[in-house]
N, C-alpha and C positions, 0 to 999 in steps of 0.2 A: 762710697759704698751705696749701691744700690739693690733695696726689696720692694720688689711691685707686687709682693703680697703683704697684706696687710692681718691684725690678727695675733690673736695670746702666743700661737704656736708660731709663726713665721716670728716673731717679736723673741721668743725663746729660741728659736733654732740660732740665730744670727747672735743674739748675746754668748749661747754656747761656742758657736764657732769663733767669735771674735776674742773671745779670752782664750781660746784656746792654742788660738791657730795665728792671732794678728794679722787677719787678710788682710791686702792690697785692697782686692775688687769683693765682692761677696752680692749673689743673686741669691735669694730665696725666695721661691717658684712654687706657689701653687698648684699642683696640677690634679688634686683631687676632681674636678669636672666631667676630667675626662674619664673617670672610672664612677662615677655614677650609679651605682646597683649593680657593679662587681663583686665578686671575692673583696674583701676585704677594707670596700665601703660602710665605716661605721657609721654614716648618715650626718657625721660633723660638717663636713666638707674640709677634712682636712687631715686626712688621710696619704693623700699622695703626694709626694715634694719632688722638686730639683734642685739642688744647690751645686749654684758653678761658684768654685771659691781659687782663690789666687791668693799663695803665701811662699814666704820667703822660707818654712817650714817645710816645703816640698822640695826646695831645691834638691838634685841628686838620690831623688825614691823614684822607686818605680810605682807605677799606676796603681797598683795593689797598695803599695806603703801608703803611698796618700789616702786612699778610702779608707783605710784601718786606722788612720788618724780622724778623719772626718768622723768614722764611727764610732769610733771612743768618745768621741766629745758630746758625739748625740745618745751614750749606748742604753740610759734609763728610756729615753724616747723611743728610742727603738723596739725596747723591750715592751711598752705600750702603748705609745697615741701616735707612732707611725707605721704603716703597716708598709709605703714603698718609698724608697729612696735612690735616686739618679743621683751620681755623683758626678760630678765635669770637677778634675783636679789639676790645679797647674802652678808652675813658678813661674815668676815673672820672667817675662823675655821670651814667653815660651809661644 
């Protein structure tokens, strides 16, 4: 498993998804930088994510089924200290 973000909320995103989802591979991405004194920049830096995740829980869903998984496991998060989320969702082999 690899996070090249480091950090309370990259540290939280990746414990939620890991008990939720038992990823294979798991990124969690930083990408608040790039939104920098946009909408929706709360000045944390930690605001914008990407998480590419790969589990055996996506086998046979469709693209949507996966992110409503990913989003359940994040949805108090999302409800407040993330304001965007990229998802990259896949099963192995894929």
């Amino acid at each position: 498993m690899n996070m090249p973000a480091t950090g309370s909320l990259a540290d939280l995103i990746a414990t939620r998804l890991t008990a939720a989802l038992a990823p294979t591979q798991l990124d969690v991405i930083n990408d608040s930088h790039h939104h920098s004194g946009h909408l929706g920049d709360d000045g944390t830096g930690e605001s914008h994510w990407t998480v590419a995740i790969e589990s055996e829980a996506f086998v046979g869903l469709s693209r949507v089924n996966r992110q409503r998984l990913v989003n359940n496991a994040l949805a108090d998060l999302l409800a407040g200290r993330i304001h965007a989320l990229a998802i990259r969702a896949r099963a192995p082999g894929e």
